[in-house]
N, C-alpha and C positions, 0 to 999 in steps of 0.2 A: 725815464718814463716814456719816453719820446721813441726811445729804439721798438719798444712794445709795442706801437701803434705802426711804426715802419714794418716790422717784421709781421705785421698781421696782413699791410698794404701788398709787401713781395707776395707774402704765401696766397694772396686772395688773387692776385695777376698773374699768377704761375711765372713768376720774375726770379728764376732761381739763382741768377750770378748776384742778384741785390740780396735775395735771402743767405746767400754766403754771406753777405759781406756784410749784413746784419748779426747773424750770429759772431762771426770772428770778433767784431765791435762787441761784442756783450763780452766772450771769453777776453780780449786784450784788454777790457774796458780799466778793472781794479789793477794792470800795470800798468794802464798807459799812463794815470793820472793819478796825482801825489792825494795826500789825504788834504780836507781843507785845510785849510788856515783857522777858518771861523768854526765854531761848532754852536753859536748862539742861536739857532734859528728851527722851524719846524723840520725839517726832513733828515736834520743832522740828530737832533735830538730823538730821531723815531729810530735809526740808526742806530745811534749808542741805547737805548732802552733797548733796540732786540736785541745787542750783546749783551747788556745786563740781563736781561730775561732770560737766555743760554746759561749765560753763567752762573744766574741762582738756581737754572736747573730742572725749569719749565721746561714742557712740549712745546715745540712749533706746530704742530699739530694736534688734535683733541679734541674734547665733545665739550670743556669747559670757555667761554671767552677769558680774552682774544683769541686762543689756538682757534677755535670754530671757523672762525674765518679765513683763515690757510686753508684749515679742512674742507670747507666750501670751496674754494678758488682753485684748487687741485683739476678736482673733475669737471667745472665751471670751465677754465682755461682751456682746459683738451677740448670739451665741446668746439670753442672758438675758432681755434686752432682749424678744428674738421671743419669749420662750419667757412671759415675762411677758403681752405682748401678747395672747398666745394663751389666756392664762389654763393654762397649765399647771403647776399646785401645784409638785410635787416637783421637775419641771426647773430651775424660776425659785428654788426657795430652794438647790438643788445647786448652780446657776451661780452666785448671790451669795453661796453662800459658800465656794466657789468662787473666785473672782474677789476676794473680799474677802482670802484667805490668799495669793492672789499680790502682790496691793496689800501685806499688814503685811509678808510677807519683802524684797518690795521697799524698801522703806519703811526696815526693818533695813535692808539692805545699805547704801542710804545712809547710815544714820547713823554703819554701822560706817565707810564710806570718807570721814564727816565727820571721825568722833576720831581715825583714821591719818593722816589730814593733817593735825591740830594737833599731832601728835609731832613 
């Protein structure tokens, strides 16, 4: 969650050897590091619900919740992104967080549709 706020920080300073080395962190991120140990907790659990949520065969996307919230956060994000680019202060911190409060309720919703399908 942290690299998202960095990579908004490079692209907003026009810091493009940092915006490398942001992105390459995101692409190495799922080899660099093992799967937890623990999975008792919020963001593992929001985790394994959106695999469950794939694998019963939901959209990630759609007009129904939680998909809406992807849906939203799509074109929401690129705004950011421009608005970052542009150097625009208050647009770029509105849309991340922004964009960050659809990502945690997202995020929730998973975990809630994780622990209703372990009843």
């Amino acid at each position: 969650m942290l690299a998202g706020a960095t990579l908004l920080l490079a692209l907003y300073r026009h810091a493009w050897k940092r915006l490398g080395a942001v992105i390459a962190f995101l692409v190495l991120n799922p080899v660099l590091f093992p799967e937890p140990e623990r999975t008792d907790n919020w963001l593992s659990e929001g985790v394994l619900g959106e695999r469950a949520w794939i694998a019963d065969g939901n959209p990630m996307f759609g007009t129904r919740y939680p998909a809406i919230l992807n849906a939203v956060n799509v074109p929401l994000y690129c705004y950011t992104l421009y608005a970052a680019y542009r150097q625009y202060p208050v647009r770029t911190l509105a849309g991340f967080c922004l964009t960050f409060a659809l990502k945690m309720l997202f995020v929730d919703a998973m975990g809630r549709y994780y622990r209703d399908d372990l009843r």
